[in-house]
C-alpha positions in Angstrom: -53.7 -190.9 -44.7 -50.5 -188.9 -46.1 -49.5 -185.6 -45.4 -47.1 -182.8 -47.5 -44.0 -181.8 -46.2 -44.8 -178.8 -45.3 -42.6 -175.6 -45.8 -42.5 -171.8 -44.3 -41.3 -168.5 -45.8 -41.2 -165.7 -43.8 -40.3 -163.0 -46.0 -40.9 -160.0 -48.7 -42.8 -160.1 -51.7 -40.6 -159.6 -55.0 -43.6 -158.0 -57.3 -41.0 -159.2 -60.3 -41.7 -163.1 -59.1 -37.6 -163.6 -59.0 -36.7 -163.5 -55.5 -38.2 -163.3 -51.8 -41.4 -165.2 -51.3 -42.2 -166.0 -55.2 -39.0 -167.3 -55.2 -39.0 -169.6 -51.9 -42.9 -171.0 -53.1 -40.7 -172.0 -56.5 -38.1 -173.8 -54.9 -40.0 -175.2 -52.8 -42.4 -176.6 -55.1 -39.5 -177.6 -57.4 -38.2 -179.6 -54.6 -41.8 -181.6 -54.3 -42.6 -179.8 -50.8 -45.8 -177.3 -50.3 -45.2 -173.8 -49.5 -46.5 -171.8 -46.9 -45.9 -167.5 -46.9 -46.2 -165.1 -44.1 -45.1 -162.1 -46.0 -43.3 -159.1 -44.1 -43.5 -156.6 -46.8 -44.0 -156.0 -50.7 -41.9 -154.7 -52.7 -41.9 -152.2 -56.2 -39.2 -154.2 -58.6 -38.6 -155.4 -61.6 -34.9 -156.9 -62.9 -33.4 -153.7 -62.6 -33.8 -152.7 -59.2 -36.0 -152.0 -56.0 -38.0 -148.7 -56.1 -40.2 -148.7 -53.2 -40.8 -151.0 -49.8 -44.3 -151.2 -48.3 -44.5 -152.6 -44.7 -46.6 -154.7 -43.6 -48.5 -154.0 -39.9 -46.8 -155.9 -37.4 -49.9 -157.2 -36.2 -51.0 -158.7 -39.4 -47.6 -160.6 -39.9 -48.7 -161.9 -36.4 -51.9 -163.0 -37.4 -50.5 -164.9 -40.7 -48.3 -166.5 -38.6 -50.8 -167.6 -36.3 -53.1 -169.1 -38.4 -50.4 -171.0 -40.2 -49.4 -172.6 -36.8 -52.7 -172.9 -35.8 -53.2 -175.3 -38.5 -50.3 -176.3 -41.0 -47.3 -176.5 -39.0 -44.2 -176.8 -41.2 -41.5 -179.2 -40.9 -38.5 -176.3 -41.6 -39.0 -172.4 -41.4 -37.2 -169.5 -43.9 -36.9 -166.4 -43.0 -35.7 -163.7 -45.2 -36.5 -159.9 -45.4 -37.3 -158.6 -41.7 -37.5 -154.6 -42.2 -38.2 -153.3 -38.8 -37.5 -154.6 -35.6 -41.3 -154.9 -34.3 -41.5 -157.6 -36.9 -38.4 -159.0 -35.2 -40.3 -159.0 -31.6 -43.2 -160.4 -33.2 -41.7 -163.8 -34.9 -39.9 -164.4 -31.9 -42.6 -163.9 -29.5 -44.1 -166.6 -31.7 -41.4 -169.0 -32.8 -39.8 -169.6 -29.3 -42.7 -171.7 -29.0 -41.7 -174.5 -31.8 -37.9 -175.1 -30.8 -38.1 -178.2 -32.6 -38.8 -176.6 -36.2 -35.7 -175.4 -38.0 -34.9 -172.5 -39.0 -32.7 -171.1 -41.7 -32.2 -167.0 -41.9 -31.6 -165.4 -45.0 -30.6 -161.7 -43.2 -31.8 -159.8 -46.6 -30.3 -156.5 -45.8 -29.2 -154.5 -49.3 -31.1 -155.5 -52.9 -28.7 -156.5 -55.9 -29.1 -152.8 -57.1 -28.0 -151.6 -54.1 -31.2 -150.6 -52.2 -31.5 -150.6 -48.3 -33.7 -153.2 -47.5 -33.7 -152.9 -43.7 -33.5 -150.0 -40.5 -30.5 -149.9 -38.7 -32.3 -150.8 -35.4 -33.5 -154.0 -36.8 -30.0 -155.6 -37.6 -29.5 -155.2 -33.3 -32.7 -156.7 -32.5 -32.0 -159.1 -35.1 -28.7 -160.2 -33.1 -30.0 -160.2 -29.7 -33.9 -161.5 -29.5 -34.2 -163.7 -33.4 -30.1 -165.3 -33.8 -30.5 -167.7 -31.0 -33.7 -169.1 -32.4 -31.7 -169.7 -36.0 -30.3 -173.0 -36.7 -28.6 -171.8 -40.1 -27.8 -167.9 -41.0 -26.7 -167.4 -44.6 -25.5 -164.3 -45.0 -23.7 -163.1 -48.6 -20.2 -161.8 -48.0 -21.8 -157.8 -47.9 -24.4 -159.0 -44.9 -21.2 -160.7 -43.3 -19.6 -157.4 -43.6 -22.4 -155.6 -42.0 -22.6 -158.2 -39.0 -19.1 -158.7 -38.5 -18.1 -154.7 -38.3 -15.1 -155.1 -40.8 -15.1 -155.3 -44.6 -15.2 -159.2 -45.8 -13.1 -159.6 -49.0 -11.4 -162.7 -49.8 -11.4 -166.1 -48.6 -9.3 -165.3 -44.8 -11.9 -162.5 -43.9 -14.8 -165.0 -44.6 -13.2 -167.2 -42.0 -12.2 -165.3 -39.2 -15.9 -163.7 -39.7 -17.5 -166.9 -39.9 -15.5 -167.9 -36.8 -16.4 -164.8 -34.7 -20.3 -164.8 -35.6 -20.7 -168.2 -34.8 -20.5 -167.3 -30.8 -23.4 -165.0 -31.4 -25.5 -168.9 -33.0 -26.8 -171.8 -31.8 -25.8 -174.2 -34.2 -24.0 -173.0 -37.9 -23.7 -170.1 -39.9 -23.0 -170.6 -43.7 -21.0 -167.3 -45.5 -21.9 -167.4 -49.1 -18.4 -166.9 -51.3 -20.2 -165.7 -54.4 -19.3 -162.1 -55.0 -15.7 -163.2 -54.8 -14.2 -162.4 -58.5 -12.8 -166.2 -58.5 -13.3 -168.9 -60.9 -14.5 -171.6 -58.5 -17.2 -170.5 -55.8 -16.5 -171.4 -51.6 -19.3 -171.4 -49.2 -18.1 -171.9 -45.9 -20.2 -173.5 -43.0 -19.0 -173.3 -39.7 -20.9 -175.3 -37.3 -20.4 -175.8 -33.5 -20.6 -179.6 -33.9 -18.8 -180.0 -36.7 -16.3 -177.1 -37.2 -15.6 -175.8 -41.0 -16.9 -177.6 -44.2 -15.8 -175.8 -47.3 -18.1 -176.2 -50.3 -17.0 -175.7 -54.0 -18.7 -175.4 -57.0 -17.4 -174.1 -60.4 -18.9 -170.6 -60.8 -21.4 -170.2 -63.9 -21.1 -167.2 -65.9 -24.7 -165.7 -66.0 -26.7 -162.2 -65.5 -29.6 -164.2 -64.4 -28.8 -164.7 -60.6 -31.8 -162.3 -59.2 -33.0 -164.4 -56.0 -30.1 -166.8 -55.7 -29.8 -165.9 -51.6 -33.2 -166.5 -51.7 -33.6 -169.4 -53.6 -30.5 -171.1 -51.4 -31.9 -170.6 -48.1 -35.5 -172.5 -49.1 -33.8 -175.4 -50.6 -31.6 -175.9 -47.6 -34.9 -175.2 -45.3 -36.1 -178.3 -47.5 -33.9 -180.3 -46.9 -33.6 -180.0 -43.4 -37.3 -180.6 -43.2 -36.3 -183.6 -45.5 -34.8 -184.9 -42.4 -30.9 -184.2 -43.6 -28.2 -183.1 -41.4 -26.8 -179.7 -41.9 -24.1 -180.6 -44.1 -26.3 -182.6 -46.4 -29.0 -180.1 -46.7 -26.4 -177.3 -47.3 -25.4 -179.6 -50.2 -28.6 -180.4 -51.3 -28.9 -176.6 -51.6 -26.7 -175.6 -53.5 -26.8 -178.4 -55.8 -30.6 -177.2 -56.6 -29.7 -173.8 -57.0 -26.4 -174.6 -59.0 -28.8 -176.5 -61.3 -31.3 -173.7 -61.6 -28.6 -171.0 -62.7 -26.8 -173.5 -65.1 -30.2 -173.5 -66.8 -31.3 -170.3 -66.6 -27.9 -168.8 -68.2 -29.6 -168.5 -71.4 -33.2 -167.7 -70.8 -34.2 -163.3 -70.8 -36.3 -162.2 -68.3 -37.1 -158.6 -68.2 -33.9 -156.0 -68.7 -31.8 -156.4 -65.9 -30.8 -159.3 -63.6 -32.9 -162.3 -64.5 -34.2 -164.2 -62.5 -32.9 -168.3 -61.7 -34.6 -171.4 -63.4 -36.4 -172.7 -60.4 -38.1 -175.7 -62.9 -35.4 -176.6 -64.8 -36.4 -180.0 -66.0 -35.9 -178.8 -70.1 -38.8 -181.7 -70.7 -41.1 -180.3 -69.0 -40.8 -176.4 -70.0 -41.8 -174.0 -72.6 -39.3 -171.8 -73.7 -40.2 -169.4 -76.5 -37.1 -168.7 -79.0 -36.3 -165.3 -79.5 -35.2 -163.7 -83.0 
């Protein structure tokens, strides 16, 4: 008998199919691993922005997640949009149970367009009941901002952030360099066994980078459910996503901010040419 490597996202619903859940099932198919959702909210949005947020009952994210553990339990765990903290009391009261899975934290917090995403009391109970369950965090440099208390800017803020949120982890916290106006990107993962590894990666000039957070944090929960070590499941990461943008550079979707290539093979794709 085989099994699938089994995969969780614990997240929102993008009803545009670009980022949150849609995107995580993507890249985690793309990545040969089968996808599992417990979704905390759905969303109104399209490329152009977010225009409304629907919550979900705490008690049915509960039950989702129940009957997924119950039966399927995943090898790696992502979690992304958590909107209110009784959703953060309710994955913990759940999780604690399965040290052994990892976990890797997306902390969605504000859309591409600018849209609050989560309640102020959530970010606390975030910090205090959910961070010590996380084995990876992957803020963008705005979320470090918010977490750290001071603006995050350039390359020395990322560090001496990275450096002071760590205390609050159990194992690593990656800062996503992205939204730096730089040439060559710089993701830096601090971890308590291993200190600070910078990763670089040329930055590729595209519109179509809806869901990339997203998107990230899956392929890095594969492939730590691969059996990779931090470090080379970080990689693997962003190597995927890398990909997926390089090939998506090209492709319109909707009006606004597309959306990444998640199956980028060219062979195996139908791409209709546009006058």
């Amino acid at each position: 008998m085989k099994e699938y490597i089994a995969v969780l996202s614990i997240a929102g619903s993008d009803s545009s199919g670009g980022a949150g859940i849609q995107a995580d099932l993507k890249t985690f198919a793309a990545l040969g691993c089968y996808g599992m959702t417990v979704i905390t909210a759905t969303t109104a949005q399209n490329t152009k922005g977010v225009t409304a947020i629907h919550s979900i009952p705490p008690m049915h994210i509960k039950e989702q997640l129940l009957a997924i553990m119950d039966d399927i339990k995943p090898k790696a765990i992502k979690i992304g949009m958590l909107d209110r903290p009784e959703v953060v009391e309710v994955l913990v009261e759940i999780l604690s149970y399965y040290p052994q899975i990892p976990i890797v934290f997306d902390p969605v917090m504000v859309s591409t367009s600018g849209f609050k995403l989560i309640q102020d009391e959530t970010i606390k109970a975030i910090r205090q009941k959910l961070f010590p369950l996380v084995s990876l965090l992957t803020p963008n440099m705005d979320e470090t901002s918010i977490l750290y208390g001071k603006e995050v800017n350039n390359l020395e803020s990322m560090k001496e952030a990275g450096e002071y949120l760590l205390q609050e982890l159990p194992e690593a916290i990656l800062i996503k360099g992205g939204h730096l106006d730089e040439s060559v990107i710089r993701d830096l993962l601090y971890s308590k066994s291993n200190g600070l590894k910078v990763f670089k990666s040329d930055k590729i000039n595209s519109q179509n980078v809806h869901g990339t957070g997203c998107s990230l944090s899956a392929a890095i929960a594969v492939g730590l459910a691969l059996g990779k070590d931090m470090e080379d499941a970080v990689d693997f990461g962003r190597d995927y996503v890398n990909k997926a943008i390089f090939y998506g550079k090209d492709i319109i979707t909707g009006n606004g901010n597309g959306p990444l290539n998640h199956f980028f093979n060219p062979q195996k794709q139908i791409i209709n040419e546009m006058d």
